[in-house]
SELOVO-292732 format. One record per residue: residue in one letter; chain; x, y negated, z negated of N, C-alpha, C in turn. Coordinates in nm, 2 decimals, always signed. Layout:
<nukes>
+------+-----+--------+--------+--------+--------+--------+--------+--------+--------+--------+
! type ! mol !     nu !     nv !     nw !    cau !    cav !    caw !     cu !     cv !     cw !
+------+-----+--------+--------+--------+--------+--------+--------+--------+--------+--------+
!    A !   A !      X !      Y !      Z !      X !      Y !      Z !      X !      Y !      Z !
...
+------+-----+--------+--------+--------+--------+--------+--------+--------+--------+--------+
</nukes>
This chain:
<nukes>
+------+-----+--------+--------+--------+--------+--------+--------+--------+--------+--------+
! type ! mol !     nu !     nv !     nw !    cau !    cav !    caw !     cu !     cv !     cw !
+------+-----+--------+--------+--------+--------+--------+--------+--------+--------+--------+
!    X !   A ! +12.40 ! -24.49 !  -7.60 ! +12.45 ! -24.38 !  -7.67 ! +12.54 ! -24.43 !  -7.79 !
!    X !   A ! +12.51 ! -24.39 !  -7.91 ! +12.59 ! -24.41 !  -8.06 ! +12.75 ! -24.36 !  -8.02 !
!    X !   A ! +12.85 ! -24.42 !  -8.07 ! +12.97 ! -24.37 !  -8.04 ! +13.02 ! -24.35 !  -8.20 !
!    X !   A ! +13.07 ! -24.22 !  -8.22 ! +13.09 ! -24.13 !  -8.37 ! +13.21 ! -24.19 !  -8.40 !
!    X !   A ! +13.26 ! -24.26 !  -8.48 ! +13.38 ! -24.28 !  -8.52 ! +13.41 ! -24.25 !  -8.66 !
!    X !   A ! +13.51 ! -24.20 !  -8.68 ! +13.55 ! -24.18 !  -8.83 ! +13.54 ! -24.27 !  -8.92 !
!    X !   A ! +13.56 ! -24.43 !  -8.89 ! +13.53 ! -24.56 !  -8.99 ! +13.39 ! -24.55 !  -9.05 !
!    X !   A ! +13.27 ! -24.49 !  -8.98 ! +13.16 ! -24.48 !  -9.00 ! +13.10 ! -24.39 !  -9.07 !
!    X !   A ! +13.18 ! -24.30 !  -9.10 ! +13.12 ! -24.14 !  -9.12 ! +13.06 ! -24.15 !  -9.30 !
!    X !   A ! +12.96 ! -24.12 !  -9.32 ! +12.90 ! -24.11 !  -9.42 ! +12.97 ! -23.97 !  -9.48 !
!    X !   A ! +13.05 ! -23.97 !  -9.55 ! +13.12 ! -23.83 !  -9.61 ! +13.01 ! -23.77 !  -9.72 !
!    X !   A ! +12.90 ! -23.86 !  -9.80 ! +12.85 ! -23.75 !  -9.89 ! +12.67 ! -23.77 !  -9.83 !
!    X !   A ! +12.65 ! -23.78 !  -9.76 ! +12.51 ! -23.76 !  -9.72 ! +12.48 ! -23.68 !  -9.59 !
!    X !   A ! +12.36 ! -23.67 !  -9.60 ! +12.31 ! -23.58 !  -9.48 ! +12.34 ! -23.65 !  -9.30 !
!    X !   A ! +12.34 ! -23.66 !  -9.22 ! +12.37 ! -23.73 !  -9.10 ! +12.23 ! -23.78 !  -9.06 !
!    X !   A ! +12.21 ! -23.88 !  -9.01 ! +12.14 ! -24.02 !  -8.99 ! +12.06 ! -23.97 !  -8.87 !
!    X !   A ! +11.96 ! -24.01 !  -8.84 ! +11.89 ! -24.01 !  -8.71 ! +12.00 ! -24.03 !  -8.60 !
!    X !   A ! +12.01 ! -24.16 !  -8.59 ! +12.15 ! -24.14 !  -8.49 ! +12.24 ! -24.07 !  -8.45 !
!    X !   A ! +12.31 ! -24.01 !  -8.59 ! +12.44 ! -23.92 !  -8.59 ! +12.37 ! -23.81 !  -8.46 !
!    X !   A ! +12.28 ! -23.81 !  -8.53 ! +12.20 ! -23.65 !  -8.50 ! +12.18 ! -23.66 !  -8.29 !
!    X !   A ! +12.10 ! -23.77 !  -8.32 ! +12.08 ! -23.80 !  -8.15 ! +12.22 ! -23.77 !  -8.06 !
!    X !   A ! +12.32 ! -23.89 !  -8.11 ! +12.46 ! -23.88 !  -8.07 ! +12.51 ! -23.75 !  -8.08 !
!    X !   A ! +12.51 ! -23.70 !  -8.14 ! +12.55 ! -23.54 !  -8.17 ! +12.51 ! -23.45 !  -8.06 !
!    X !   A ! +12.39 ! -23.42 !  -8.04 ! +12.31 ! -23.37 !  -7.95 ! +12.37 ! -23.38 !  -7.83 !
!    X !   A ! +12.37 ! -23.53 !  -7.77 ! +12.39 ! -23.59 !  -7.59 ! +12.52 ! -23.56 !  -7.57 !
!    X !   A ! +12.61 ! -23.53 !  -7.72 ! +12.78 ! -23.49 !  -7.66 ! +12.74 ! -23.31 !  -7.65 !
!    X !   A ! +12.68 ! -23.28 !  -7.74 ! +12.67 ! -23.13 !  -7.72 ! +12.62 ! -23.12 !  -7.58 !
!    X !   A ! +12.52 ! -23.18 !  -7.54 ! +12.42 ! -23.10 !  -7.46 ! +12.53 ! -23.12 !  -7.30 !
!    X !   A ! +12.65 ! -23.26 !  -7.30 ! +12.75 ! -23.30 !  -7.21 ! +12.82 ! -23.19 !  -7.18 !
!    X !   A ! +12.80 ! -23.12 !  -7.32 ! +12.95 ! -23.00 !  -7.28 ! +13.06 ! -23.10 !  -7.34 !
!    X !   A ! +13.06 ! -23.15 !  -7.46 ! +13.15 ! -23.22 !  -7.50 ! +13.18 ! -23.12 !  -7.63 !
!    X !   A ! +13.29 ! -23.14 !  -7.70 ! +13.37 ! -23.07 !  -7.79 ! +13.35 ! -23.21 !  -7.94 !
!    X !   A ! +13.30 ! -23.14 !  -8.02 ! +13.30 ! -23.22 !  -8.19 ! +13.44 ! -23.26 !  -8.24 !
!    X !   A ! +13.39 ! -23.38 !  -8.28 ! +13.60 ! -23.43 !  -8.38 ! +13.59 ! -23.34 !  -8.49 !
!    X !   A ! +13.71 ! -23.31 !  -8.54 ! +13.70 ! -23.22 !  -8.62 ! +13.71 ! -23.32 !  -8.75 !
!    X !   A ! +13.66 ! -23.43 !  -8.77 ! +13.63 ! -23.47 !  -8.91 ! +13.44 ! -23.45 !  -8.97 !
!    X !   A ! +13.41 ! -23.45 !  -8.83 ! +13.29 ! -23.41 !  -8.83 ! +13.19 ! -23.23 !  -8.91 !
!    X !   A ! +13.29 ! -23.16 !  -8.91 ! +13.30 ! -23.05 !  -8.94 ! +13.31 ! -23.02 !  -9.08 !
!    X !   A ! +13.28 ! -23.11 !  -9.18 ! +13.26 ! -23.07 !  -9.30 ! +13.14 ! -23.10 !  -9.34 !
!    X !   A ! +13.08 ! -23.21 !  -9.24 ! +12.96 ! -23.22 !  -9.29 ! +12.85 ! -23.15 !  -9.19 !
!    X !   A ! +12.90 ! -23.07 !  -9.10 ! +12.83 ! -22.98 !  -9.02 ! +12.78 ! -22.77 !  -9.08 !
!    X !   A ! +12.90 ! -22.82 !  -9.18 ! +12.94 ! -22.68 !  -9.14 ! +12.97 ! -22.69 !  -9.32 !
!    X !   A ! +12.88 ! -22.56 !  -9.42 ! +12.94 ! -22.56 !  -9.53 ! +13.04 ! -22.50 !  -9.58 !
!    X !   A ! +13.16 ! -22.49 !  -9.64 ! +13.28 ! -22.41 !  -9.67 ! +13.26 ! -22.35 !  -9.72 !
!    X !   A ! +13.31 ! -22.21 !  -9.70 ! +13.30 ! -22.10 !  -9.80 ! +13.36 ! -22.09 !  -9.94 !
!    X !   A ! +13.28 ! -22.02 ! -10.01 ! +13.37 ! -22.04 ! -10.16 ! +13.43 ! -21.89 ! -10.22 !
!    X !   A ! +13.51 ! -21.91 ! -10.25 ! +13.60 ! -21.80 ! -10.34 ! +13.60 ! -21.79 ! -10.43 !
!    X !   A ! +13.51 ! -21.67 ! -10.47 ! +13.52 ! -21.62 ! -10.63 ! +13.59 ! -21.54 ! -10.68 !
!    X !   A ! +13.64 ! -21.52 ! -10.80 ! +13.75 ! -21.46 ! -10.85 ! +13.68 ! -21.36 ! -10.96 !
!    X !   A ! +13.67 ! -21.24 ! -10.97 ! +13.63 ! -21.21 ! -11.06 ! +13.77 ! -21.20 ! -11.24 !
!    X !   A ! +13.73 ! -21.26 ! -11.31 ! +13.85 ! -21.27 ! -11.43 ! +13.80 ! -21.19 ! -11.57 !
!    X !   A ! +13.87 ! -21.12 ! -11.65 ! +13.84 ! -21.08 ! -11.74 ! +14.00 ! -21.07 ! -11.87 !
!    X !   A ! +13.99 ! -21.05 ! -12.04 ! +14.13 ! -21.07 ! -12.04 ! +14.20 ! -20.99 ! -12.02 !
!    X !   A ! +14.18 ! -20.83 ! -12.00 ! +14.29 ! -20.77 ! -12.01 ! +14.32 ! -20.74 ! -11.86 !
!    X !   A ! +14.31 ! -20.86 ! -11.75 ! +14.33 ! -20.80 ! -11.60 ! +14.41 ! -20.78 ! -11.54 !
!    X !   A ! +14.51 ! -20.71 ! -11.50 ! +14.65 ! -20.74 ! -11.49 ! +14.65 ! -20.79 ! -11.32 !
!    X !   A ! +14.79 ! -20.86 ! -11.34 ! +14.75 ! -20.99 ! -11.22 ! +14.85 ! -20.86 ! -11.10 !
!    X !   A ! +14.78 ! -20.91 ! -10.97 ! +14.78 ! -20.85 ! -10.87 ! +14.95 ! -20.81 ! -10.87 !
!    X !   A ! +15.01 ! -20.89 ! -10.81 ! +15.12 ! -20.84 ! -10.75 ! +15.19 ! -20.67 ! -10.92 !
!    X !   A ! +15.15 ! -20.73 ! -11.04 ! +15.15 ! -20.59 ! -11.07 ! +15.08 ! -20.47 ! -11.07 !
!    X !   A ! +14.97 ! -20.49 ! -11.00 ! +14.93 ! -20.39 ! -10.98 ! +14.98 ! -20.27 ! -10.86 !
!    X !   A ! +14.98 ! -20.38 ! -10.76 ! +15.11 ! -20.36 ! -10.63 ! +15.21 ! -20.26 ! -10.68 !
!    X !   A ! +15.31 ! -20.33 ! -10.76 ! +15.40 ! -20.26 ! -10.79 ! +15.44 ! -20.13 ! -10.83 !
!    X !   A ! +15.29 ! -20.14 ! -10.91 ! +15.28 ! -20.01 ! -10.96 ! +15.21 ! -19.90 ! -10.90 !
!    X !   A ! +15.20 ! -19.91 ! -10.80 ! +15.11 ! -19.83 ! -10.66 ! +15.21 ! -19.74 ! -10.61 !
!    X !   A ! +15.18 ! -19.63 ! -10.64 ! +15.31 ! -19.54 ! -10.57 ! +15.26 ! -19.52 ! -10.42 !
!    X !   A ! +15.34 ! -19.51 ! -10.33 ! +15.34 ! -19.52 ! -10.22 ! +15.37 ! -19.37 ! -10.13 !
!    X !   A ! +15.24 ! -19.41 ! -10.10 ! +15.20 ! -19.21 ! -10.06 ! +15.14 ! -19.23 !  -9.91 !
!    X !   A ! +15.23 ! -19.09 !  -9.83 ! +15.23 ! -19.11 !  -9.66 ! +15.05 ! -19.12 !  -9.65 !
!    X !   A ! +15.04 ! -19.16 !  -9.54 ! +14.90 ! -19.15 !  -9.46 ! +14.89 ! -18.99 !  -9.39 !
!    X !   A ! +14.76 ! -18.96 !  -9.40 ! +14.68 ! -18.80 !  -9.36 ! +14.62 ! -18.85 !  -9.27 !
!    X !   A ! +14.70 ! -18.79 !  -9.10 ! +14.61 ! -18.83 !  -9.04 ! +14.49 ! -18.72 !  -9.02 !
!    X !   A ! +14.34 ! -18.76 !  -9.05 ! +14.23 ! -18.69 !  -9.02 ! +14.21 ! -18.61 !  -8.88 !
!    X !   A ! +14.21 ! -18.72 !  -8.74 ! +14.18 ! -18.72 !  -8.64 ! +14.26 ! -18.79 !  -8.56 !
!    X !   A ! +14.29 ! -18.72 !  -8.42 ! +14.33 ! -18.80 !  -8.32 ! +14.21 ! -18.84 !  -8.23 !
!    X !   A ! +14.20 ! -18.98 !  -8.15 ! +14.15 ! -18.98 !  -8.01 ! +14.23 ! -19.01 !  -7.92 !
!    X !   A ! +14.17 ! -18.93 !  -7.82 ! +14.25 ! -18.94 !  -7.67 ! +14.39 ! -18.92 !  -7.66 !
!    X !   A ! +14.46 ! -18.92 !  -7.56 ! +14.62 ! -18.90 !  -7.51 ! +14.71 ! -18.99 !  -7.57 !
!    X !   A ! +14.83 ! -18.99 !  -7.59 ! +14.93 ! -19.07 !  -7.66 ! +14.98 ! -19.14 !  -7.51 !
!    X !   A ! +14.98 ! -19.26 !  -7.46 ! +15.03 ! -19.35 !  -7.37 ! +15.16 ! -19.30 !  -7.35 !
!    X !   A ! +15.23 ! -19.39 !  -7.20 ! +15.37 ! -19.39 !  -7.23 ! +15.49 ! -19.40 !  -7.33 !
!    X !   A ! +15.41 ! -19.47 !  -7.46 ! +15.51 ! -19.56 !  -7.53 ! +15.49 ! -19.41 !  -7.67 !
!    X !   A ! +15.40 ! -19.35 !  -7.65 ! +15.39 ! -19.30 !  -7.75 ! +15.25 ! -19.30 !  -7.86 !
!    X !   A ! +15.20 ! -19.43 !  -7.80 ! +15.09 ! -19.48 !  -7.93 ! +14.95 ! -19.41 !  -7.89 !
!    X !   A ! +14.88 ! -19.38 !  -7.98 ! +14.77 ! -19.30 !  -7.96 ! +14.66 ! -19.36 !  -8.09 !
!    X !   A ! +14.53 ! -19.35 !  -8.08 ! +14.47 ! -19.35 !  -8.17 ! +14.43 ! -19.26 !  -8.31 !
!    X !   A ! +14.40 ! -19.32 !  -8.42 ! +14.42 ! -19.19 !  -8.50 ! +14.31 ! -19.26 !  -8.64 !
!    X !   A ! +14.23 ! -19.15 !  -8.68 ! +14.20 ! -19.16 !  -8.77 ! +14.26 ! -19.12 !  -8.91 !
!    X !   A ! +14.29 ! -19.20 !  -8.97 ! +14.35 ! -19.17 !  -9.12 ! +14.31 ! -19.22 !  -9.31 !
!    X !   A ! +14.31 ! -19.11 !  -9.38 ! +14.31 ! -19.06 !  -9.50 ! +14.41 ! -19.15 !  -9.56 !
!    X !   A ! +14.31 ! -19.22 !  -9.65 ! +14.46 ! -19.30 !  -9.74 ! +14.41 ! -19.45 !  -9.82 !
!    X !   A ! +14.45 ! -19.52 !  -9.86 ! +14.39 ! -19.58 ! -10.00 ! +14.41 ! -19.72 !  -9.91 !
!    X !   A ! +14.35 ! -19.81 !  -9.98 ! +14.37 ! -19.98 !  -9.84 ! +14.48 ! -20.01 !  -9.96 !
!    X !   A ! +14.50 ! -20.01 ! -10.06 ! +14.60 ! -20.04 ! -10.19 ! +14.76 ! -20.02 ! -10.08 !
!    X !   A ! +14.74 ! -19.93 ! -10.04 ! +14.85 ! -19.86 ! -10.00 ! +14.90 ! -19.89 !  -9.89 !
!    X !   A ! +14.80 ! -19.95 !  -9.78 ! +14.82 ! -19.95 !  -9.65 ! +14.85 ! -20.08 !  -9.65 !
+------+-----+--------+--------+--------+--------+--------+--------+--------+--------+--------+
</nukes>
């Protein structure tokens, strides 16, 4: 059995016959992945931003959010001991 060590790790290529075999015999063990292993398993998601010039940057937009109660629509079921019950509600995610 190949033993995975971080000294070895090929950071910009695909993983090796080996890697792959090794890989496998820890999975199939019920064994748990190093987590350096996990960038080249797994691809990261990316963040796009949409930008334009006249955008005005978030936290002002925030600010300028007037802050208006929640409508609730609907209840379900009985309100518990404590008070808490479920509820469907009317109202902007800006807000909430």
């Amino acid at each position: 059995m190949l033993a995975l060590v971080p000294e070895q790790e090929n950071k910009d290529g695909p993983l090796t016959a080996e890697e792959v075999t090794a890989l496998t015999e820890r999975l199939q063990a019920g064994e748990y992945l190093d987590e350096y292993l996990l960038p080249r398993l797994f691809r990261r998601p990316r963040e796009a931003e949409l930008t334009y010039a006249s955008k005005e940057p978030r936290g002002e937009i925030l600010a300028q959010t007037m802050a208006v109660p929640l409508q609730t629509v609907k209840h379900f079921g009985a309100a518990d001991e404590n008070g808490w019950t479920n509820k469907l509600v009317f109202g902007d995610n800006l807000q909430v």
